[in-house]
C-alpha positions in Angstrom: 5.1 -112.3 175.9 8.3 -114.2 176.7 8.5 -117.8 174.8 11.2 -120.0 174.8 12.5 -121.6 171.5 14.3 -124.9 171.0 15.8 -124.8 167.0 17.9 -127.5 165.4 19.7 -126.6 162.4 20.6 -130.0 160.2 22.9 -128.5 157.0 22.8 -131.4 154.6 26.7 -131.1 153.7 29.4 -133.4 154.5 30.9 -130.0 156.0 28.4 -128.5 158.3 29.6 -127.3 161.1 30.6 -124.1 159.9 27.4 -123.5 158.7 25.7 -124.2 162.0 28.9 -121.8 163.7 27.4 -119.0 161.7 23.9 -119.5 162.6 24.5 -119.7 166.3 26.9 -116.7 165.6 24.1 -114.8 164.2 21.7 -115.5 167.0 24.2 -114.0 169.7 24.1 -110.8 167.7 20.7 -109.9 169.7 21.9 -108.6 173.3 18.2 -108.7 173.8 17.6 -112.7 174.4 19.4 -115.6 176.1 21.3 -118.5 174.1 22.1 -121.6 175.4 23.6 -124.1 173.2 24.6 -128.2 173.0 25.3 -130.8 171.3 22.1 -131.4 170.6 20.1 -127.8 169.6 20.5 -124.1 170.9 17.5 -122.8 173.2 16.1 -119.2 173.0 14.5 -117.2 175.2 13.5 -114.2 175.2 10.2 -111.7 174.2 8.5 -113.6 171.4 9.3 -110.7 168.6 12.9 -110.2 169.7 13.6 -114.0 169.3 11.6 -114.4 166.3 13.7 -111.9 164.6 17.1 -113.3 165.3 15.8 -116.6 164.6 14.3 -115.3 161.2 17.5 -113.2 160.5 19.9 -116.5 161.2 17.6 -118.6 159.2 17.9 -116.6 156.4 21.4 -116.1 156.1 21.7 -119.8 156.3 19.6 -120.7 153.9 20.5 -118.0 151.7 23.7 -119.6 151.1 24.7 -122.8 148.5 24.1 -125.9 151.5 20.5 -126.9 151.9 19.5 -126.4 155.5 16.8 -128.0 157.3 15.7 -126.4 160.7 13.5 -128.3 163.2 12.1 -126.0 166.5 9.9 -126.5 169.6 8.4 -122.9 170.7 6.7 -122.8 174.1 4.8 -119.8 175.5 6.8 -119.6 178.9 9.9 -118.4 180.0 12.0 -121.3 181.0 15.2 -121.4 182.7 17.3 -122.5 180.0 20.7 -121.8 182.3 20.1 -124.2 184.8 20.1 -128.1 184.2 16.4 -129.9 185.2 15.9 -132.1 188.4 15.5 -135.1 187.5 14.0 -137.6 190.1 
């Protein structure tokens, strides 16, 4: 089943954007899914156990470390076009 996945990581550290670097660099180690990332969040898409385990594996590398991480996602069971902006009308 192919799901697309919407995570927000929210270090709680005057100097978090290294922290979120790594996580997004960790995600992009699976040639097996799509990334997508903004200013906002990164989207994920892919085969639900394929994305779930670089989401799990970046998770846990963040949080392994001394910053206190909070994560927010959005998973949807469909595979979205996360490469190509929405039509708005």
């Amino acid at each position: 089943m192919k799901i697309t996945l919407d995570i927000s990581l929210y270090p709680l550290d005057a100097d978090y954007i290294p922290v979120i670097k790594r996580f997004i660099r960790e995600l992009r180690k699976q040639a097996q899914i799509e990334i997508v990332t903004n200013q906002m969040s990164t989207q994920v898409r892919g085969e639900f156990d394929i994305v779930w385990a670089a989401v799990t594996a970046g998770m846990r590398q963040s949080m392994a470390g001394d910053i206190k991480c909070m994560f927010v996602t959005k998973c949807l069971n469909a595979d979205l076009d996360i490469g190509r902006l929405p039509v708005i009308e």
